[in-house]
N, C-alpha and C positions, 0 to 999 in steps of 0.2 A: 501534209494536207495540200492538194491542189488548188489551183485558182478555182475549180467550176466549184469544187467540195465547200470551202472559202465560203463563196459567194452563198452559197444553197443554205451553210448555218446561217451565216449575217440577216437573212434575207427572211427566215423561216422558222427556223428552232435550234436553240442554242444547248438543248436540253444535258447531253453529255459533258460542256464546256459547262456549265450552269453547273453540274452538279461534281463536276469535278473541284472547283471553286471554293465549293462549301468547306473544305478543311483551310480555306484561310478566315473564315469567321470564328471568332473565341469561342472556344466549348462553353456550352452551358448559356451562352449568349440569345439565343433564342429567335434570332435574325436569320432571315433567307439571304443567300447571297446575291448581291446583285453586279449583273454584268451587263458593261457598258459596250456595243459593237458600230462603231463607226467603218462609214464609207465616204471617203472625200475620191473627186473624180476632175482634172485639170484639163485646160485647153491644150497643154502640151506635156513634153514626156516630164518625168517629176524624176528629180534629179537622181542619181543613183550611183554607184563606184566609179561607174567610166564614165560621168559627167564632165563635160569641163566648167560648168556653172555648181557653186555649190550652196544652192539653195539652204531653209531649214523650213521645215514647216511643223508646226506647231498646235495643240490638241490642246486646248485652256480646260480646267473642268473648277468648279465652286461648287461645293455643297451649304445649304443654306436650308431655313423649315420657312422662309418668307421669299413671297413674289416678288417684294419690293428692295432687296439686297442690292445695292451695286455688284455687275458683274465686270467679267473680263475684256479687254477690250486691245486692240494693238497701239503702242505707240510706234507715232508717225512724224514725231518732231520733237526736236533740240530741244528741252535736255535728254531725252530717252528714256526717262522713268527711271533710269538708275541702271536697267537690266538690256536694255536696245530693244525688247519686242514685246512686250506686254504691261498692262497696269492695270488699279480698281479702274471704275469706270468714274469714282468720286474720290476725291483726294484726302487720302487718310483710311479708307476703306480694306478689306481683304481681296476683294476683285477674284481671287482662284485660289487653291490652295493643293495645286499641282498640274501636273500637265505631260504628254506624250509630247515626244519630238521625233523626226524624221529629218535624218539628214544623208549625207553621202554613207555615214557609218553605219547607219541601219536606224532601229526604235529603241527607244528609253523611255521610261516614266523617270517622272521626276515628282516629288515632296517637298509643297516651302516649310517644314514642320522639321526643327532641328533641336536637338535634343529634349524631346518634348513640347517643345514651343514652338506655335504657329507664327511664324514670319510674314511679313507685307512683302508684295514682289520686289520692291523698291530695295528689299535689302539685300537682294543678289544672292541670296543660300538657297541650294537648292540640290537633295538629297536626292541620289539616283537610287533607283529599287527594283532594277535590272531591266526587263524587256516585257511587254502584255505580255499576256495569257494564249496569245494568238496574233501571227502579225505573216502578214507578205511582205515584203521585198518585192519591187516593181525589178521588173525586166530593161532592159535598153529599148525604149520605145510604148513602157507602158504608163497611165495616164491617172493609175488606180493607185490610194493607200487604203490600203485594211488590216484595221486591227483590233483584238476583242480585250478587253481589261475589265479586272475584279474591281470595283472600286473600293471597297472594302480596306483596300493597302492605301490608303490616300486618308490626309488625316477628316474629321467630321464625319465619319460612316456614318452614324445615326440619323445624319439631316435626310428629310424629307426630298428636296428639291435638288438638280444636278441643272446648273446651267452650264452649258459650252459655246466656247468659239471657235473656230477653226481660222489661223493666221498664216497666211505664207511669204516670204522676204526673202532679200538677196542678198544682206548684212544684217548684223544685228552689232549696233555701231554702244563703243564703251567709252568715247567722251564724250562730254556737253558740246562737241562743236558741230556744227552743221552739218551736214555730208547728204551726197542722196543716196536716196533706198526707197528700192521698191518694194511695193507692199500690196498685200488680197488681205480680204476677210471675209465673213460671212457678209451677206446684204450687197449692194448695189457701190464699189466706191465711189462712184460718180456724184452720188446724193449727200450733203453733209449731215444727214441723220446716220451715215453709213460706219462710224464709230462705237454707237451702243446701244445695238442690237446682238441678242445673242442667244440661244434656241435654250428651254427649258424643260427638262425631262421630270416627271413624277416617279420617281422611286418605288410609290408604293403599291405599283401596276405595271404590268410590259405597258411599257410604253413607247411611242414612236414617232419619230418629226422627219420629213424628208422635205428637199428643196420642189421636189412631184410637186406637194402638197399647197407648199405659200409661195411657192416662188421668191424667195427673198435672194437668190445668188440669180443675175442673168447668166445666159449662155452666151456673152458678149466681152469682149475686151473693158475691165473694169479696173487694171492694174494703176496703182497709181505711186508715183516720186515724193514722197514724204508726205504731206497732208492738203499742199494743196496745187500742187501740182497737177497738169494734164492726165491722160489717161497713157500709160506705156502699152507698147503693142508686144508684151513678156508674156506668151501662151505657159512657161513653166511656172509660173505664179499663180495663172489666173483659176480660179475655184468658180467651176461652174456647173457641178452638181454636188450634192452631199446628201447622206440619211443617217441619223443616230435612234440610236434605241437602247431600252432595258429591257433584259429578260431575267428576273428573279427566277433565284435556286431551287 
């Protein structure tokens, strides 16, 4: 599939990716599947094989049937949560309970749910379940990740609610000791509310959030050195458009 083809499902009708899907929901199950398609869009190019920065960026997802769930959130300071780039948003909490990653190597999903049992991110397990359903690869100089996922393979299919964040860093540091590291998120970093907020999708409808809509990511340098550091001038970081959506099977 092309970039324009890409863009034109993400963007419009998923309906062949949507109903291809359907043979990972359990027979007899009676659930439509549902498929999540994000578009994250950077000030600069997003790192890729012949980078010599080797970003990661990172796709949070929690499913949950309540509004009020702690969600996902990045950590931005010592101790690092245990894992360098993610935690709940309340201590002791599940905060996600899987997540896509983008790095030099291409896409992964990942599962904190290890031999049946749902994991806190804190405990650094985390079960790879190969590559979406649908993914680009940015070019040398492109600025785009897109990729489509069943969520269905992520543990909690049943919940209701799909909250996301989308994280971008330049380390993902694995001791307690200080270090810097740059970091994007969803929302504005600049503002200290800028930790947890995090876009909520309804499952039980196509549903749709884009940054069009609330403007929560500026189109402005919002990178910042652990949590309370200045603003860095890292256009490969910086997240300043994004749109998520579900399109049931």
């Amino acid at each position: 599939m092309n970039r324009r083809s890409f863009i034109a499902v993400a963007i419009t009708s998923a309906t062949g990716l949507a109903a291809a899907s359907c043979a990972r929901v359990p027979a007899g199950s009676g659930d439509a599947a549902v498929l999540l398609r994000v578009r994250a869009v950077y000030r600069g190019e997003v790192t890729n094989s012949l980078s010599l920065r080797q970003n990661s960026y990172f796709f949070l997802i929690h499913r949950t049937d309540s509004l009020n769930d702690p969600g996902p959130v990045p950590v931005v300071q010592a101790p690092w949560g245990g894992n360098g780039f993610a935690s709940a948003s309340q201590p002791g909490a599940q905060g996600f309970v899987g997540f896509v990653q983008y790095d030099a190597g291409g896409f992964g999903v990942y599962s904190l749910q290890s031999g049946g049992t749902l994991l806190p991110p804190e405990a650094r397990v985390f079960e790879y379940l190969g590559t979406p359903e649908t993914s680009i690869t940015p070019r040398p100089g492109e600025r785009e990740l897109l990729f489509q996922l069943d969520l269905s393979r992520l543990p909690l299919a049943d919940k209701r609610y799909v909250y996301i964040n989308i994280i971008s860093t330049d380390t993902i540091p694995q001791t307690p000791d200080d270090q810097v590291k740059l970091w994007d998120a969803i929302e504005d970093g600049t503002k200290p509310q800028s930790l947890t907020p995090w876009v909520v999708l309804d499952t039980s409808i196509n549903d749709r959030k884009s940054n069009q809509v609330d403007a929560r990511e500026p189109a402005f340098n919002d990178v910042r050195d652990r949590i309370n550091g200045p603003p860095v001038d890292e256009p490969t970081l910086d997240l300043v458009d994004w749109q998520v959506d579900i399109q049931r099977g």
